[in-house]
N, C-alpha and C positions, 0 to 999 in steps of 0.2 A: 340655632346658632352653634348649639354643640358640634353638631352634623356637620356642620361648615366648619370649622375646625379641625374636625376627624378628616377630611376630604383634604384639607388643606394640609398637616401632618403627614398626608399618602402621596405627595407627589416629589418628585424627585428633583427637583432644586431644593427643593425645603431638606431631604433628607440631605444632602451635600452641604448647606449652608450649616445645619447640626453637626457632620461629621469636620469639621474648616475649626469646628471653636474649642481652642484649648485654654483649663483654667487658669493655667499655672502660667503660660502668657498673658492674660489680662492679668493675673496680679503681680509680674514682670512689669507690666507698663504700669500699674497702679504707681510701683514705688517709686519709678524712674520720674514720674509728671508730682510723687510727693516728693521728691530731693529738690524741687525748684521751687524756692518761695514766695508766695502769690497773695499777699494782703491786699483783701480790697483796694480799689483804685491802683494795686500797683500788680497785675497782672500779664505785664510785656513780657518777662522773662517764660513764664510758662505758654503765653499764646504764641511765642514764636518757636516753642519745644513741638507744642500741637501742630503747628502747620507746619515746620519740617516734617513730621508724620505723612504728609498730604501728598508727599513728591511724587511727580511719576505715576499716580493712577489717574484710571479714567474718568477725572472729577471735571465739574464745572465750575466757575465763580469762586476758585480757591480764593481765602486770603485773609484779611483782617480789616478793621475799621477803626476808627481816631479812639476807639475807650474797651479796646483789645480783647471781641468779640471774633471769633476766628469761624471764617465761614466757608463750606463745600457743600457742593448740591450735585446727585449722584441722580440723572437724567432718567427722566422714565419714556415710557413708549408710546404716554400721552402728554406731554409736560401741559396740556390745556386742562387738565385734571384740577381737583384744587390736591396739594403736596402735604407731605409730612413733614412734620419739626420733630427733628429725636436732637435733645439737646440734653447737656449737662452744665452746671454750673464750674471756674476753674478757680475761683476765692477762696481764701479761708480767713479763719478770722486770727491767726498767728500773724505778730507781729515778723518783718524781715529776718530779726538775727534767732528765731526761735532755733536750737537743738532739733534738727529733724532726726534725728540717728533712729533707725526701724529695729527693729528685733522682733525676735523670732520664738514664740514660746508656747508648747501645746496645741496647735493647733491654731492660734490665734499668730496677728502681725498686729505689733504695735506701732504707731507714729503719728505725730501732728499729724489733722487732718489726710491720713492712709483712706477712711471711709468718709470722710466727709473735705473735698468730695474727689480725692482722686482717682478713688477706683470708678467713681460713677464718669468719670471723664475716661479712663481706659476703657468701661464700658463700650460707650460708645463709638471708642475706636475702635474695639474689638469686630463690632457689629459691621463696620463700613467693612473693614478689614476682610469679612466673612464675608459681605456679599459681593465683594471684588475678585474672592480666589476662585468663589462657587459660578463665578460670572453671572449675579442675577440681575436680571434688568425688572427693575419695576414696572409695574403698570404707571406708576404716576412719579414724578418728580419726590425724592425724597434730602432734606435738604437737614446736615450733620452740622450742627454749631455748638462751639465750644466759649459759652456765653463769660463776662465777668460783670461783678458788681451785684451778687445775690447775695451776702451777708452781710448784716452790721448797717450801717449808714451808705451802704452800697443803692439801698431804698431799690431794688430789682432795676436798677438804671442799665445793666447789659441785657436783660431780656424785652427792656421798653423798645431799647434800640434795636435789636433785631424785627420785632413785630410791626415799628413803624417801616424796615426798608422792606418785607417780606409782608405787607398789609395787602389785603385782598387775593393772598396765593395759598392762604392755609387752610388744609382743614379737618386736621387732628395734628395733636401735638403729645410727643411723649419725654414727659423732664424725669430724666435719669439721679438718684442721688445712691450714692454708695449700700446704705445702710436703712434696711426696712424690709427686706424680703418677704411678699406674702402681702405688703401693703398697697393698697388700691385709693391712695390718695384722689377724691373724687371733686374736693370743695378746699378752696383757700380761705383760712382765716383769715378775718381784716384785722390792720394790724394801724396803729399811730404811735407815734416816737416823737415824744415833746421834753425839748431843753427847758429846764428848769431854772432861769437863775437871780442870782440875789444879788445886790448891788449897795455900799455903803460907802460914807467917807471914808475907811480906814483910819491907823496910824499906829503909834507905838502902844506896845500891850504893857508898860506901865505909865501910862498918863492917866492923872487922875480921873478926869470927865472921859469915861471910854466911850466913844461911839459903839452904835452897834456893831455886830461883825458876820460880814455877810455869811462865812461858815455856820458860825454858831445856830442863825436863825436858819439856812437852807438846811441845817440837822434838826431842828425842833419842827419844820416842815414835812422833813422825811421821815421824822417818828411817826408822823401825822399820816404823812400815804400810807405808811407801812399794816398802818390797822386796818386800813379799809380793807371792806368784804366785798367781792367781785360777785356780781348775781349770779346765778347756778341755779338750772341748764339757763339759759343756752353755756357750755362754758367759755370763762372768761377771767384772763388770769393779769397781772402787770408785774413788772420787776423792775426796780433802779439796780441799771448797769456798770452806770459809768458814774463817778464822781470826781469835781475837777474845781482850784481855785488855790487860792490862796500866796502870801509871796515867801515870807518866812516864819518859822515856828516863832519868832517873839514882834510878829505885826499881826495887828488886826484887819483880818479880810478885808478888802475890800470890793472881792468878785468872788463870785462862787457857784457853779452849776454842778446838777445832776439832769442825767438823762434817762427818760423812764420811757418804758416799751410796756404796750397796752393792747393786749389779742383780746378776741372773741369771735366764737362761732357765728355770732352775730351782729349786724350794724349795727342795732338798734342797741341792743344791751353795749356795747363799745362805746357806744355816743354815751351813753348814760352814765359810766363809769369816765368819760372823759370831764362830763359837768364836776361831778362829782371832784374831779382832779381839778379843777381851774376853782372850784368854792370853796377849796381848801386853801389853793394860792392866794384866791381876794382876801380869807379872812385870815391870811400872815402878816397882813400889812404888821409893820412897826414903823415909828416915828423916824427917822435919819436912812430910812432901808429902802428899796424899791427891789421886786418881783417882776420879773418877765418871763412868759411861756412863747415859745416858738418852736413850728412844727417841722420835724426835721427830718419825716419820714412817713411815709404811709402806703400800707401795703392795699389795696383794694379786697375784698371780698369776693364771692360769688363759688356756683358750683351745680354740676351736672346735674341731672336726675341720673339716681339711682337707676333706674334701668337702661338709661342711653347703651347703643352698641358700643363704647368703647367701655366702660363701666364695667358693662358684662362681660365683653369677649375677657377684658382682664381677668374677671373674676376667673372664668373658665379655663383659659390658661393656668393661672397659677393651678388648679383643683388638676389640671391635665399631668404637671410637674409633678406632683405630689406636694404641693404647699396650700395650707387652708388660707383661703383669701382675707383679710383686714381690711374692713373697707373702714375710712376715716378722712378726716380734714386736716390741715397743716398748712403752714406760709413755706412757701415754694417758689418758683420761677414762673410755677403751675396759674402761680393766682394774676399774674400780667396775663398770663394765656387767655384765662378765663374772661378777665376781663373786656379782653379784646374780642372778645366771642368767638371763641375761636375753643371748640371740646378738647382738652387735656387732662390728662391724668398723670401722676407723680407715681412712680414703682421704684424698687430698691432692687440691690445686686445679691447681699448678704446678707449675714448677720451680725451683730457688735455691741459695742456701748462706748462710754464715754464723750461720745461728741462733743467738739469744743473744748477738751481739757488735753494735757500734754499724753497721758494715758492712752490717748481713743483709740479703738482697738477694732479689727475685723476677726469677720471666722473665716478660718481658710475653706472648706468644705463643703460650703453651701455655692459659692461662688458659676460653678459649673452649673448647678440646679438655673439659679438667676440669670445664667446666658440663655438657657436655653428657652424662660419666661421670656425673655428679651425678643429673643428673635422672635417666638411666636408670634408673639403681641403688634411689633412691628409687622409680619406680613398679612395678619389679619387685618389691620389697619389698614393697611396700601390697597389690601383686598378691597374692603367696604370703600373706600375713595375714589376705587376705579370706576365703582358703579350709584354713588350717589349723585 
């Protein structure tokens, strides 16, 4: 596999497509696709930034779909092939009126979701962008979507829907996210997301006979998850996210939910902390109070073997770059992929931190390194597809 890499590095589109990618234009387009605010489920205003992108090349099936999934498919020399998915996510988890204002400092670019996930959406413009100038034609259909609904309550609903119109045509997929460089996400954690909530008469917080209040007990509940111990290996972690209820500071509750999000490496240990979660809720009951759990979100599981050719060729690419490989699991886009049996891998652009918080930050200088992982990995891919 090495070998066919090296052979593939020696030929001359490839060196073209390498000499077409500038960094300092992908993180141009990064900031430009993060100045448009893109909260889950509300995604139009960026997929319609994306697909003005689209105008005028040699694309196929430009366009978009009812839940603002933006799709081009860039024709190969066998479209009877099965195709590649290189997709990014275009969600974040900022509310509409967030402050995106970017800055500039040391090497670093700061902004609401800049690496999570705008540059991994400039990515893979950059990428189409590059094989359009170099003129390359793939051997197989390769097909660029710029998915929504991968964070939050979004419950991977933009990459369901791509997988269900694009079923039976794929067969590798590469999900782009900003930030992880060197990472060779091979396995999606399974993931459940259950509302929490508590339910009482209410009324006024000086009557003497107080009913109960469904705050009060959905907080002596959360004291309650908060202790449990998540078994380790396989790992397995949960967090209440959200908390929500109540009408005013001198009524007593009478609604009140939390929403708690529940990974693991594994189904099995997942289910077993999910029991764990619902025999806490049975035994909250109180007198006047009623507990309802409802599932709000579920990521699926699953994940390559370690040696599959896409697995590898990853790994080899990065070590080709100069970046030592991370191989690892994560909830991704990746984990619908897999699901759908369908071999994917999640890779990164950069490096940073923050994700999720007003801070989040890129490294400017790795960026150029991660293009060039990029393209590799994609024509390796197209490679092995043209002859599986």
């Amino acid at each position: 596999m090495r070998n066919e890499l090296k052979r593939l590095t020696a030929q001359s589109d490839v060196a073209a497509l390498m000499a077409s990618l500038e960094a300092e234009d992908v993180l141009a387009q990064a900031i430009r696709v993060q100045q448009i605010p893109a909260p889950t489920f509300h995604e139009h205003e960026r997929a319609n930034y994306i697909l003005s992108q689209l105008g005028g090349r040699d694309l196929a099936d430009v366009g978009t779909d009812a839940i603002c999934n933006v799709y081009a498919r860039l024709p190969g020399t066998n479209p009877g092939r099965p195709a590649l998915l290189v997709s990014a996510h275009t969600d974040t988890v900022f509310a509409h009126d967030t402050d995106l204002t970017v800055t500039d400092q040391d090497g670093r670019v700061y902004g609401p979701g800049i690496s999570d996930n705008s540059l991994g959406v400039a990515a893979m413009l950059a990428l189409l962008a590059a094989m359009e100038r170099a003129r390359y034609q793939p051997p197989c259909d390769v097909w660029f979507v710029a998915n929504s609904r991968e964070e939050g309550l979004g419950d991977l609903g933009g990459m369901r829907a791509v997988l269900e119109r694009l079923q039976g045509r794929l067969g590798a997929a590469l999900v782009i996210e900003g930030l992880g460089l060197g990472r060779v996400c091979y396995g999606g954690v399974a993931v459940r997301r259950l509302k929490l909530t508590c339910r009482g008469p209410g009324g006024h917080s000086w009557m003497q006979d107080r009913p109960p209040s469904a705050i009060h007990e959905l907080m002596r509940l959360g004291a309650r998850l908060a202790d449990l111990t998540p078994p380790e290996p396989p790992r397995t972690t949960f967090n209440i996210g959200l908390i929500e209820g109540g009408t005013s500071i001198n009524t007593i509750a009478a609604e009140a939910s939390l929403y708690l999000d529940l990974r693991s490496e594994s189904q099995e240990a997942l289910a077993t902390l999910e029991r764990e979660v619902r025999a806490l809720v049975e035994a909250a009951h109180v007198d006047g109070a009623t507990f309802e759990v409802t599932l709000v979100g579920e990521r699926p599981g699953g994940q390559l073997p370690i040696d599959h050719w896409l697995v590898r060729g990853a790994g080899l690419v990065l070590e080709m770059v100069g970046v030592a490989p991370n191989y690892n699991m994560a909830s991704t886009d990746a984990n619908a992929v897999l699901a759908a049996d369908v071999p994917g891998v999640t890779l990164g652009i950069t490096h940073g931190g923050n994700a999720h918080r007003l801070d989040e930050y890129l490294e400017v200088a790795p960026i150029a390194r991660g293009m060039r992982q990029l393209v590799l990995i994609a024509l390796f891919a197209l490679q092995r597809l043209a002859v599986i």
